[in-house]
N, C-alpha and C positions, 0 to 999 in steps of 0.2 A: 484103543483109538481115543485120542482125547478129544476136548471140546472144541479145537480148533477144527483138527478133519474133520468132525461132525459139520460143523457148520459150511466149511468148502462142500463137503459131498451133499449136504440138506441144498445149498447154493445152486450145487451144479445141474441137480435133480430139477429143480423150478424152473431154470433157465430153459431146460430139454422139453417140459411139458410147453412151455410159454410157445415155443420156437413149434412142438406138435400143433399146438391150438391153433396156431399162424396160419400152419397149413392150410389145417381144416377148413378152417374161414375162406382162405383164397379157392379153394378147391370145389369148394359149393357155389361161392360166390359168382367162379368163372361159370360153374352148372345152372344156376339160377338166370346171369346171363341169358345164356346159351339158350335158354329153356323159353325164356320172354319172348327171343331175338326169333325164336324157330331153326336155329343153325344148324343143318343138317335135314332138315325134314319137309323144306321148302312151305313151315307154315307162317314164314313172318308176317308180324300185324304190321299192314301201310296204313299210315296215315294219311286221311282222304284230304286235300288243301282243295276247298269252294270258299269261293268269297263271302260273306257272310251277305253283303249286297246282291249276289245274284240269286236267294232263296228265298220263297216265299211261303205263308204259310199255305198249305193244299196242294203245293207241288204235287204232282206224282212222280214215283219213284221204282224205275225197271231192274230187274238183274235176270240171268241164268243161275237157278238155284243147281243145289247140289245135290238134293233129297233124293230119293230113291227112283221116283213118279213124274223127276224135271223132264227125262228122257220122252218119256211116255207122254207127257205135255206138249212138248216140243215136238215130235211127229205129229201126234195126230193134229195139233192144231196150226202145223206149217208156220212155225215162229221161232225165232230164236230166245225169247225171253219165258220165263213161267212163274217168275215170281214180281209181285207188285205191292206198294205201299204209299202210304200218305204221308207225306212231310209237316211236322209240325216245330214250332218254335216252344220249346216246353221250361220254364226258370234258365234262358238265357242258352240252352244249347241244343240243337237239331237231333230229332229224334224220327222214326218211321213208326207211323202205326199201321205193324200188319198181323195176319189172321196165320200165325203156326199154331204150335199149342204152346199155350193157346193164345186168343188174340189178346195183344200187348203192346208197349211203345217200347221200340230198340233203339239205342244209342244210334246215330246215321252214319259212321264208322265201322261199327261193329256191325250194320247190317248190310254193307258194302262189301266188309271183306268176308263174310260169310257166304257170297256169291263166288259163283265161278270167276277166277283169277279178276276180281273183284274190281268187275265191271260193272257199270252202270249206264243208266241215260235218265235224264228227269225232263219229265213234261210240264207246262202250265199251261190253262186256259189259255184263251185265244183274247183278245184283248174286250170284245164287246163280250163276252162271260166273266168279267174281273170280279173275284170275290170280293164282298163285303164281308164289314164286321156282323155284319146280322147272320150272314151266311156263315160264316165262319163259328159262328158260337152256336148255331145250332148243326153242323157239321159234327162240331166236337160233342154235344147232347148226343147227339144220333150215335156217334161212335163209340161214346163211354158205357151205352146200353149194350154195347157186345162185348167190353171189355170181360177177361176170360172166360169166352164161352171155349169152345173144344171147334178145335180143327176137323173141317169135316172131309174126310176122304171118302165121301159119299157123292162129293158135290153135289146135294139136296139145296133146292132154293128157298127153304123155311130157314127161318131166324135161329133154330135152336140152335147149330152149330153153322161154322162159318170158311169158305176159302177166301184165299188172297183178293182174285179180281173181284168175288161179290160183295166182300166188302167193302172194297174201295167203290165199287157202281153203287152201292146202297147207299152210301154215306153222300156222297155229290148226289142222287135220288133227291131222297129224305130229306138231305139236310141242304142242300141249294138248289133245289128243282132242275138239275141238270144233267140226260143222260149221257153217259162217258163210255161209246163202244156199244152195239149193236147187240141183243138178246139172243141167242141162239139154242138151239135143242141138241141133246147131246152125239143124234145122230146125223147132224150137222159135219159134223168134225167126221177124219179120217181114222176110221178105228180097223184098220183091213191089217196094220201093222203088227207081228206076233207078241212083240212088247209092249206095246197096246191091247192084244186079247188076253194077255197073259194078268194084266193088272186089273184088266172088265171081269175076268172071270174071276178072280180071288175075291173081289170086292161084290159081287152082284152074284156070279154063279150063274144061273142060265136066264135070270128073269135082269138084262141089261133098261134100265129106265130111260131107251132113247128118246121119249117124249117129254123128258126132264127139261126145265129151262136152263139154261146156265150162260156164264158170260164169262170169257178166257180172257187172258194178259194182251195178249194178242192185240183181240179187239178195241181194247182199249187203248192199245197202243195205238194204232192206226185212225181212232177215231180223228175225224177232220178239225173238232173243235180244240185240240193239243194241238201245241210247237213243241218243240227241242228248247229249253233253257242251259241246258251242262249235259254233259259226256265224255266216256273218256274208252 
């Protein structure tokens, strides 16, 4: 074989590999796609469009979570909603601070579409409770003293760990002296439901702390002194 075939077959070999790599590229590329988009798995990320005008800082902020315990939320305490957070404006873009594990600020996007088919409603005061900046900066003091504590699947009303609505009532408490939703005890609530005895008993076992205080989404939903700002 002389130096010319060499050189057409060295040629024709590069061209083959060039034309494999192609592939590859396109092949992942359309997977990676696919992967972002959720195509096939019905998990696509929507992008939430609120006007940046119609947000304020302290909104509240409702969903239907997905968590194991939404269900069991949702009966006993006769609501469609079980999960809650606070809206804050953080270096120019909208975040929730709320109490998973642990408590944290979530991008306002990502913690929309982490809700059931990623619904919402947001609340604000009522116009004669208008936050101040005084309220506001000691809201956010109040709030960053929980920041990563541990979610309490205890729903205990001490500081050491924390759920969604008592941190959000703690925080407007403490930090603007205003209560948001009505206190209640945990034999308050509708616990005759078997997916409800079934999560009292794993977690408590036979000693249930019905004289616990506690404060659900709920409540606070309905409180008188919230309107509706957004929904969707």
């Amino acid at each position: 074989m002389d130096t010319k075939q060499k050189k057409s077959i060295s040629k024709l070999i590069f061209l083959v590999l060039i034309f494999i790599i192609s592939i590859s590229f396109t092949y992942w590329g359309i997977q990676m796609y696919n992967f972002v988009k959720g195509s096939g798995n019905n998990t696509e990320t929507k992008i939430i469009n609120i006007q940046n005008d119609s947000l304020q800082n302290g909104d509240i902020i409702f969903q239907t979570s997905k968590s194991r315990q939404s269900m069991a939320i949702q009966i006993a305490t006769k609501s469609e909603y079980s999960h809650v957070g606070i809206i804050y404006l953080v270096n120019g873009k909208y975040m929730v601070f709320e109490a998973v594990q642990p408590v944290k600020l979530t991008p306002l996007n990502e913690w929309i579409n982490r809700g059931k088919n990623g619904k919402y409603v947001i609340k604000r005061l009522n116009d004669e409770f208008n936050l101040n900046q005084e309220n506001l900066a000691k809201m956010k003091k109040i709030g960053n003293s929980y920041v990563n504590k541990d979610y309490d699947l205890y729903f205990n009303w001490s500081d050491e760990k924390m759920y969604c609505s008592e941190l959000v009532w703690k925080i407007y408490k403490f930090g603007a002296d205003i209560e948001i939703g009505k206190l209640q005890q945990l034999k308050d609530f509708d616990l005759s439901d078997k997916e409800v005895k079934k999560i009292l008993k794993k977690r408590y076992g036979d000693n249930i702390p019905l004289e616990e205080t506690v404060i659900s989404p709920v409540s606070i939903f309905n409180c008188d002194k919230l309107r509706i700002i957004a929904q969707n």
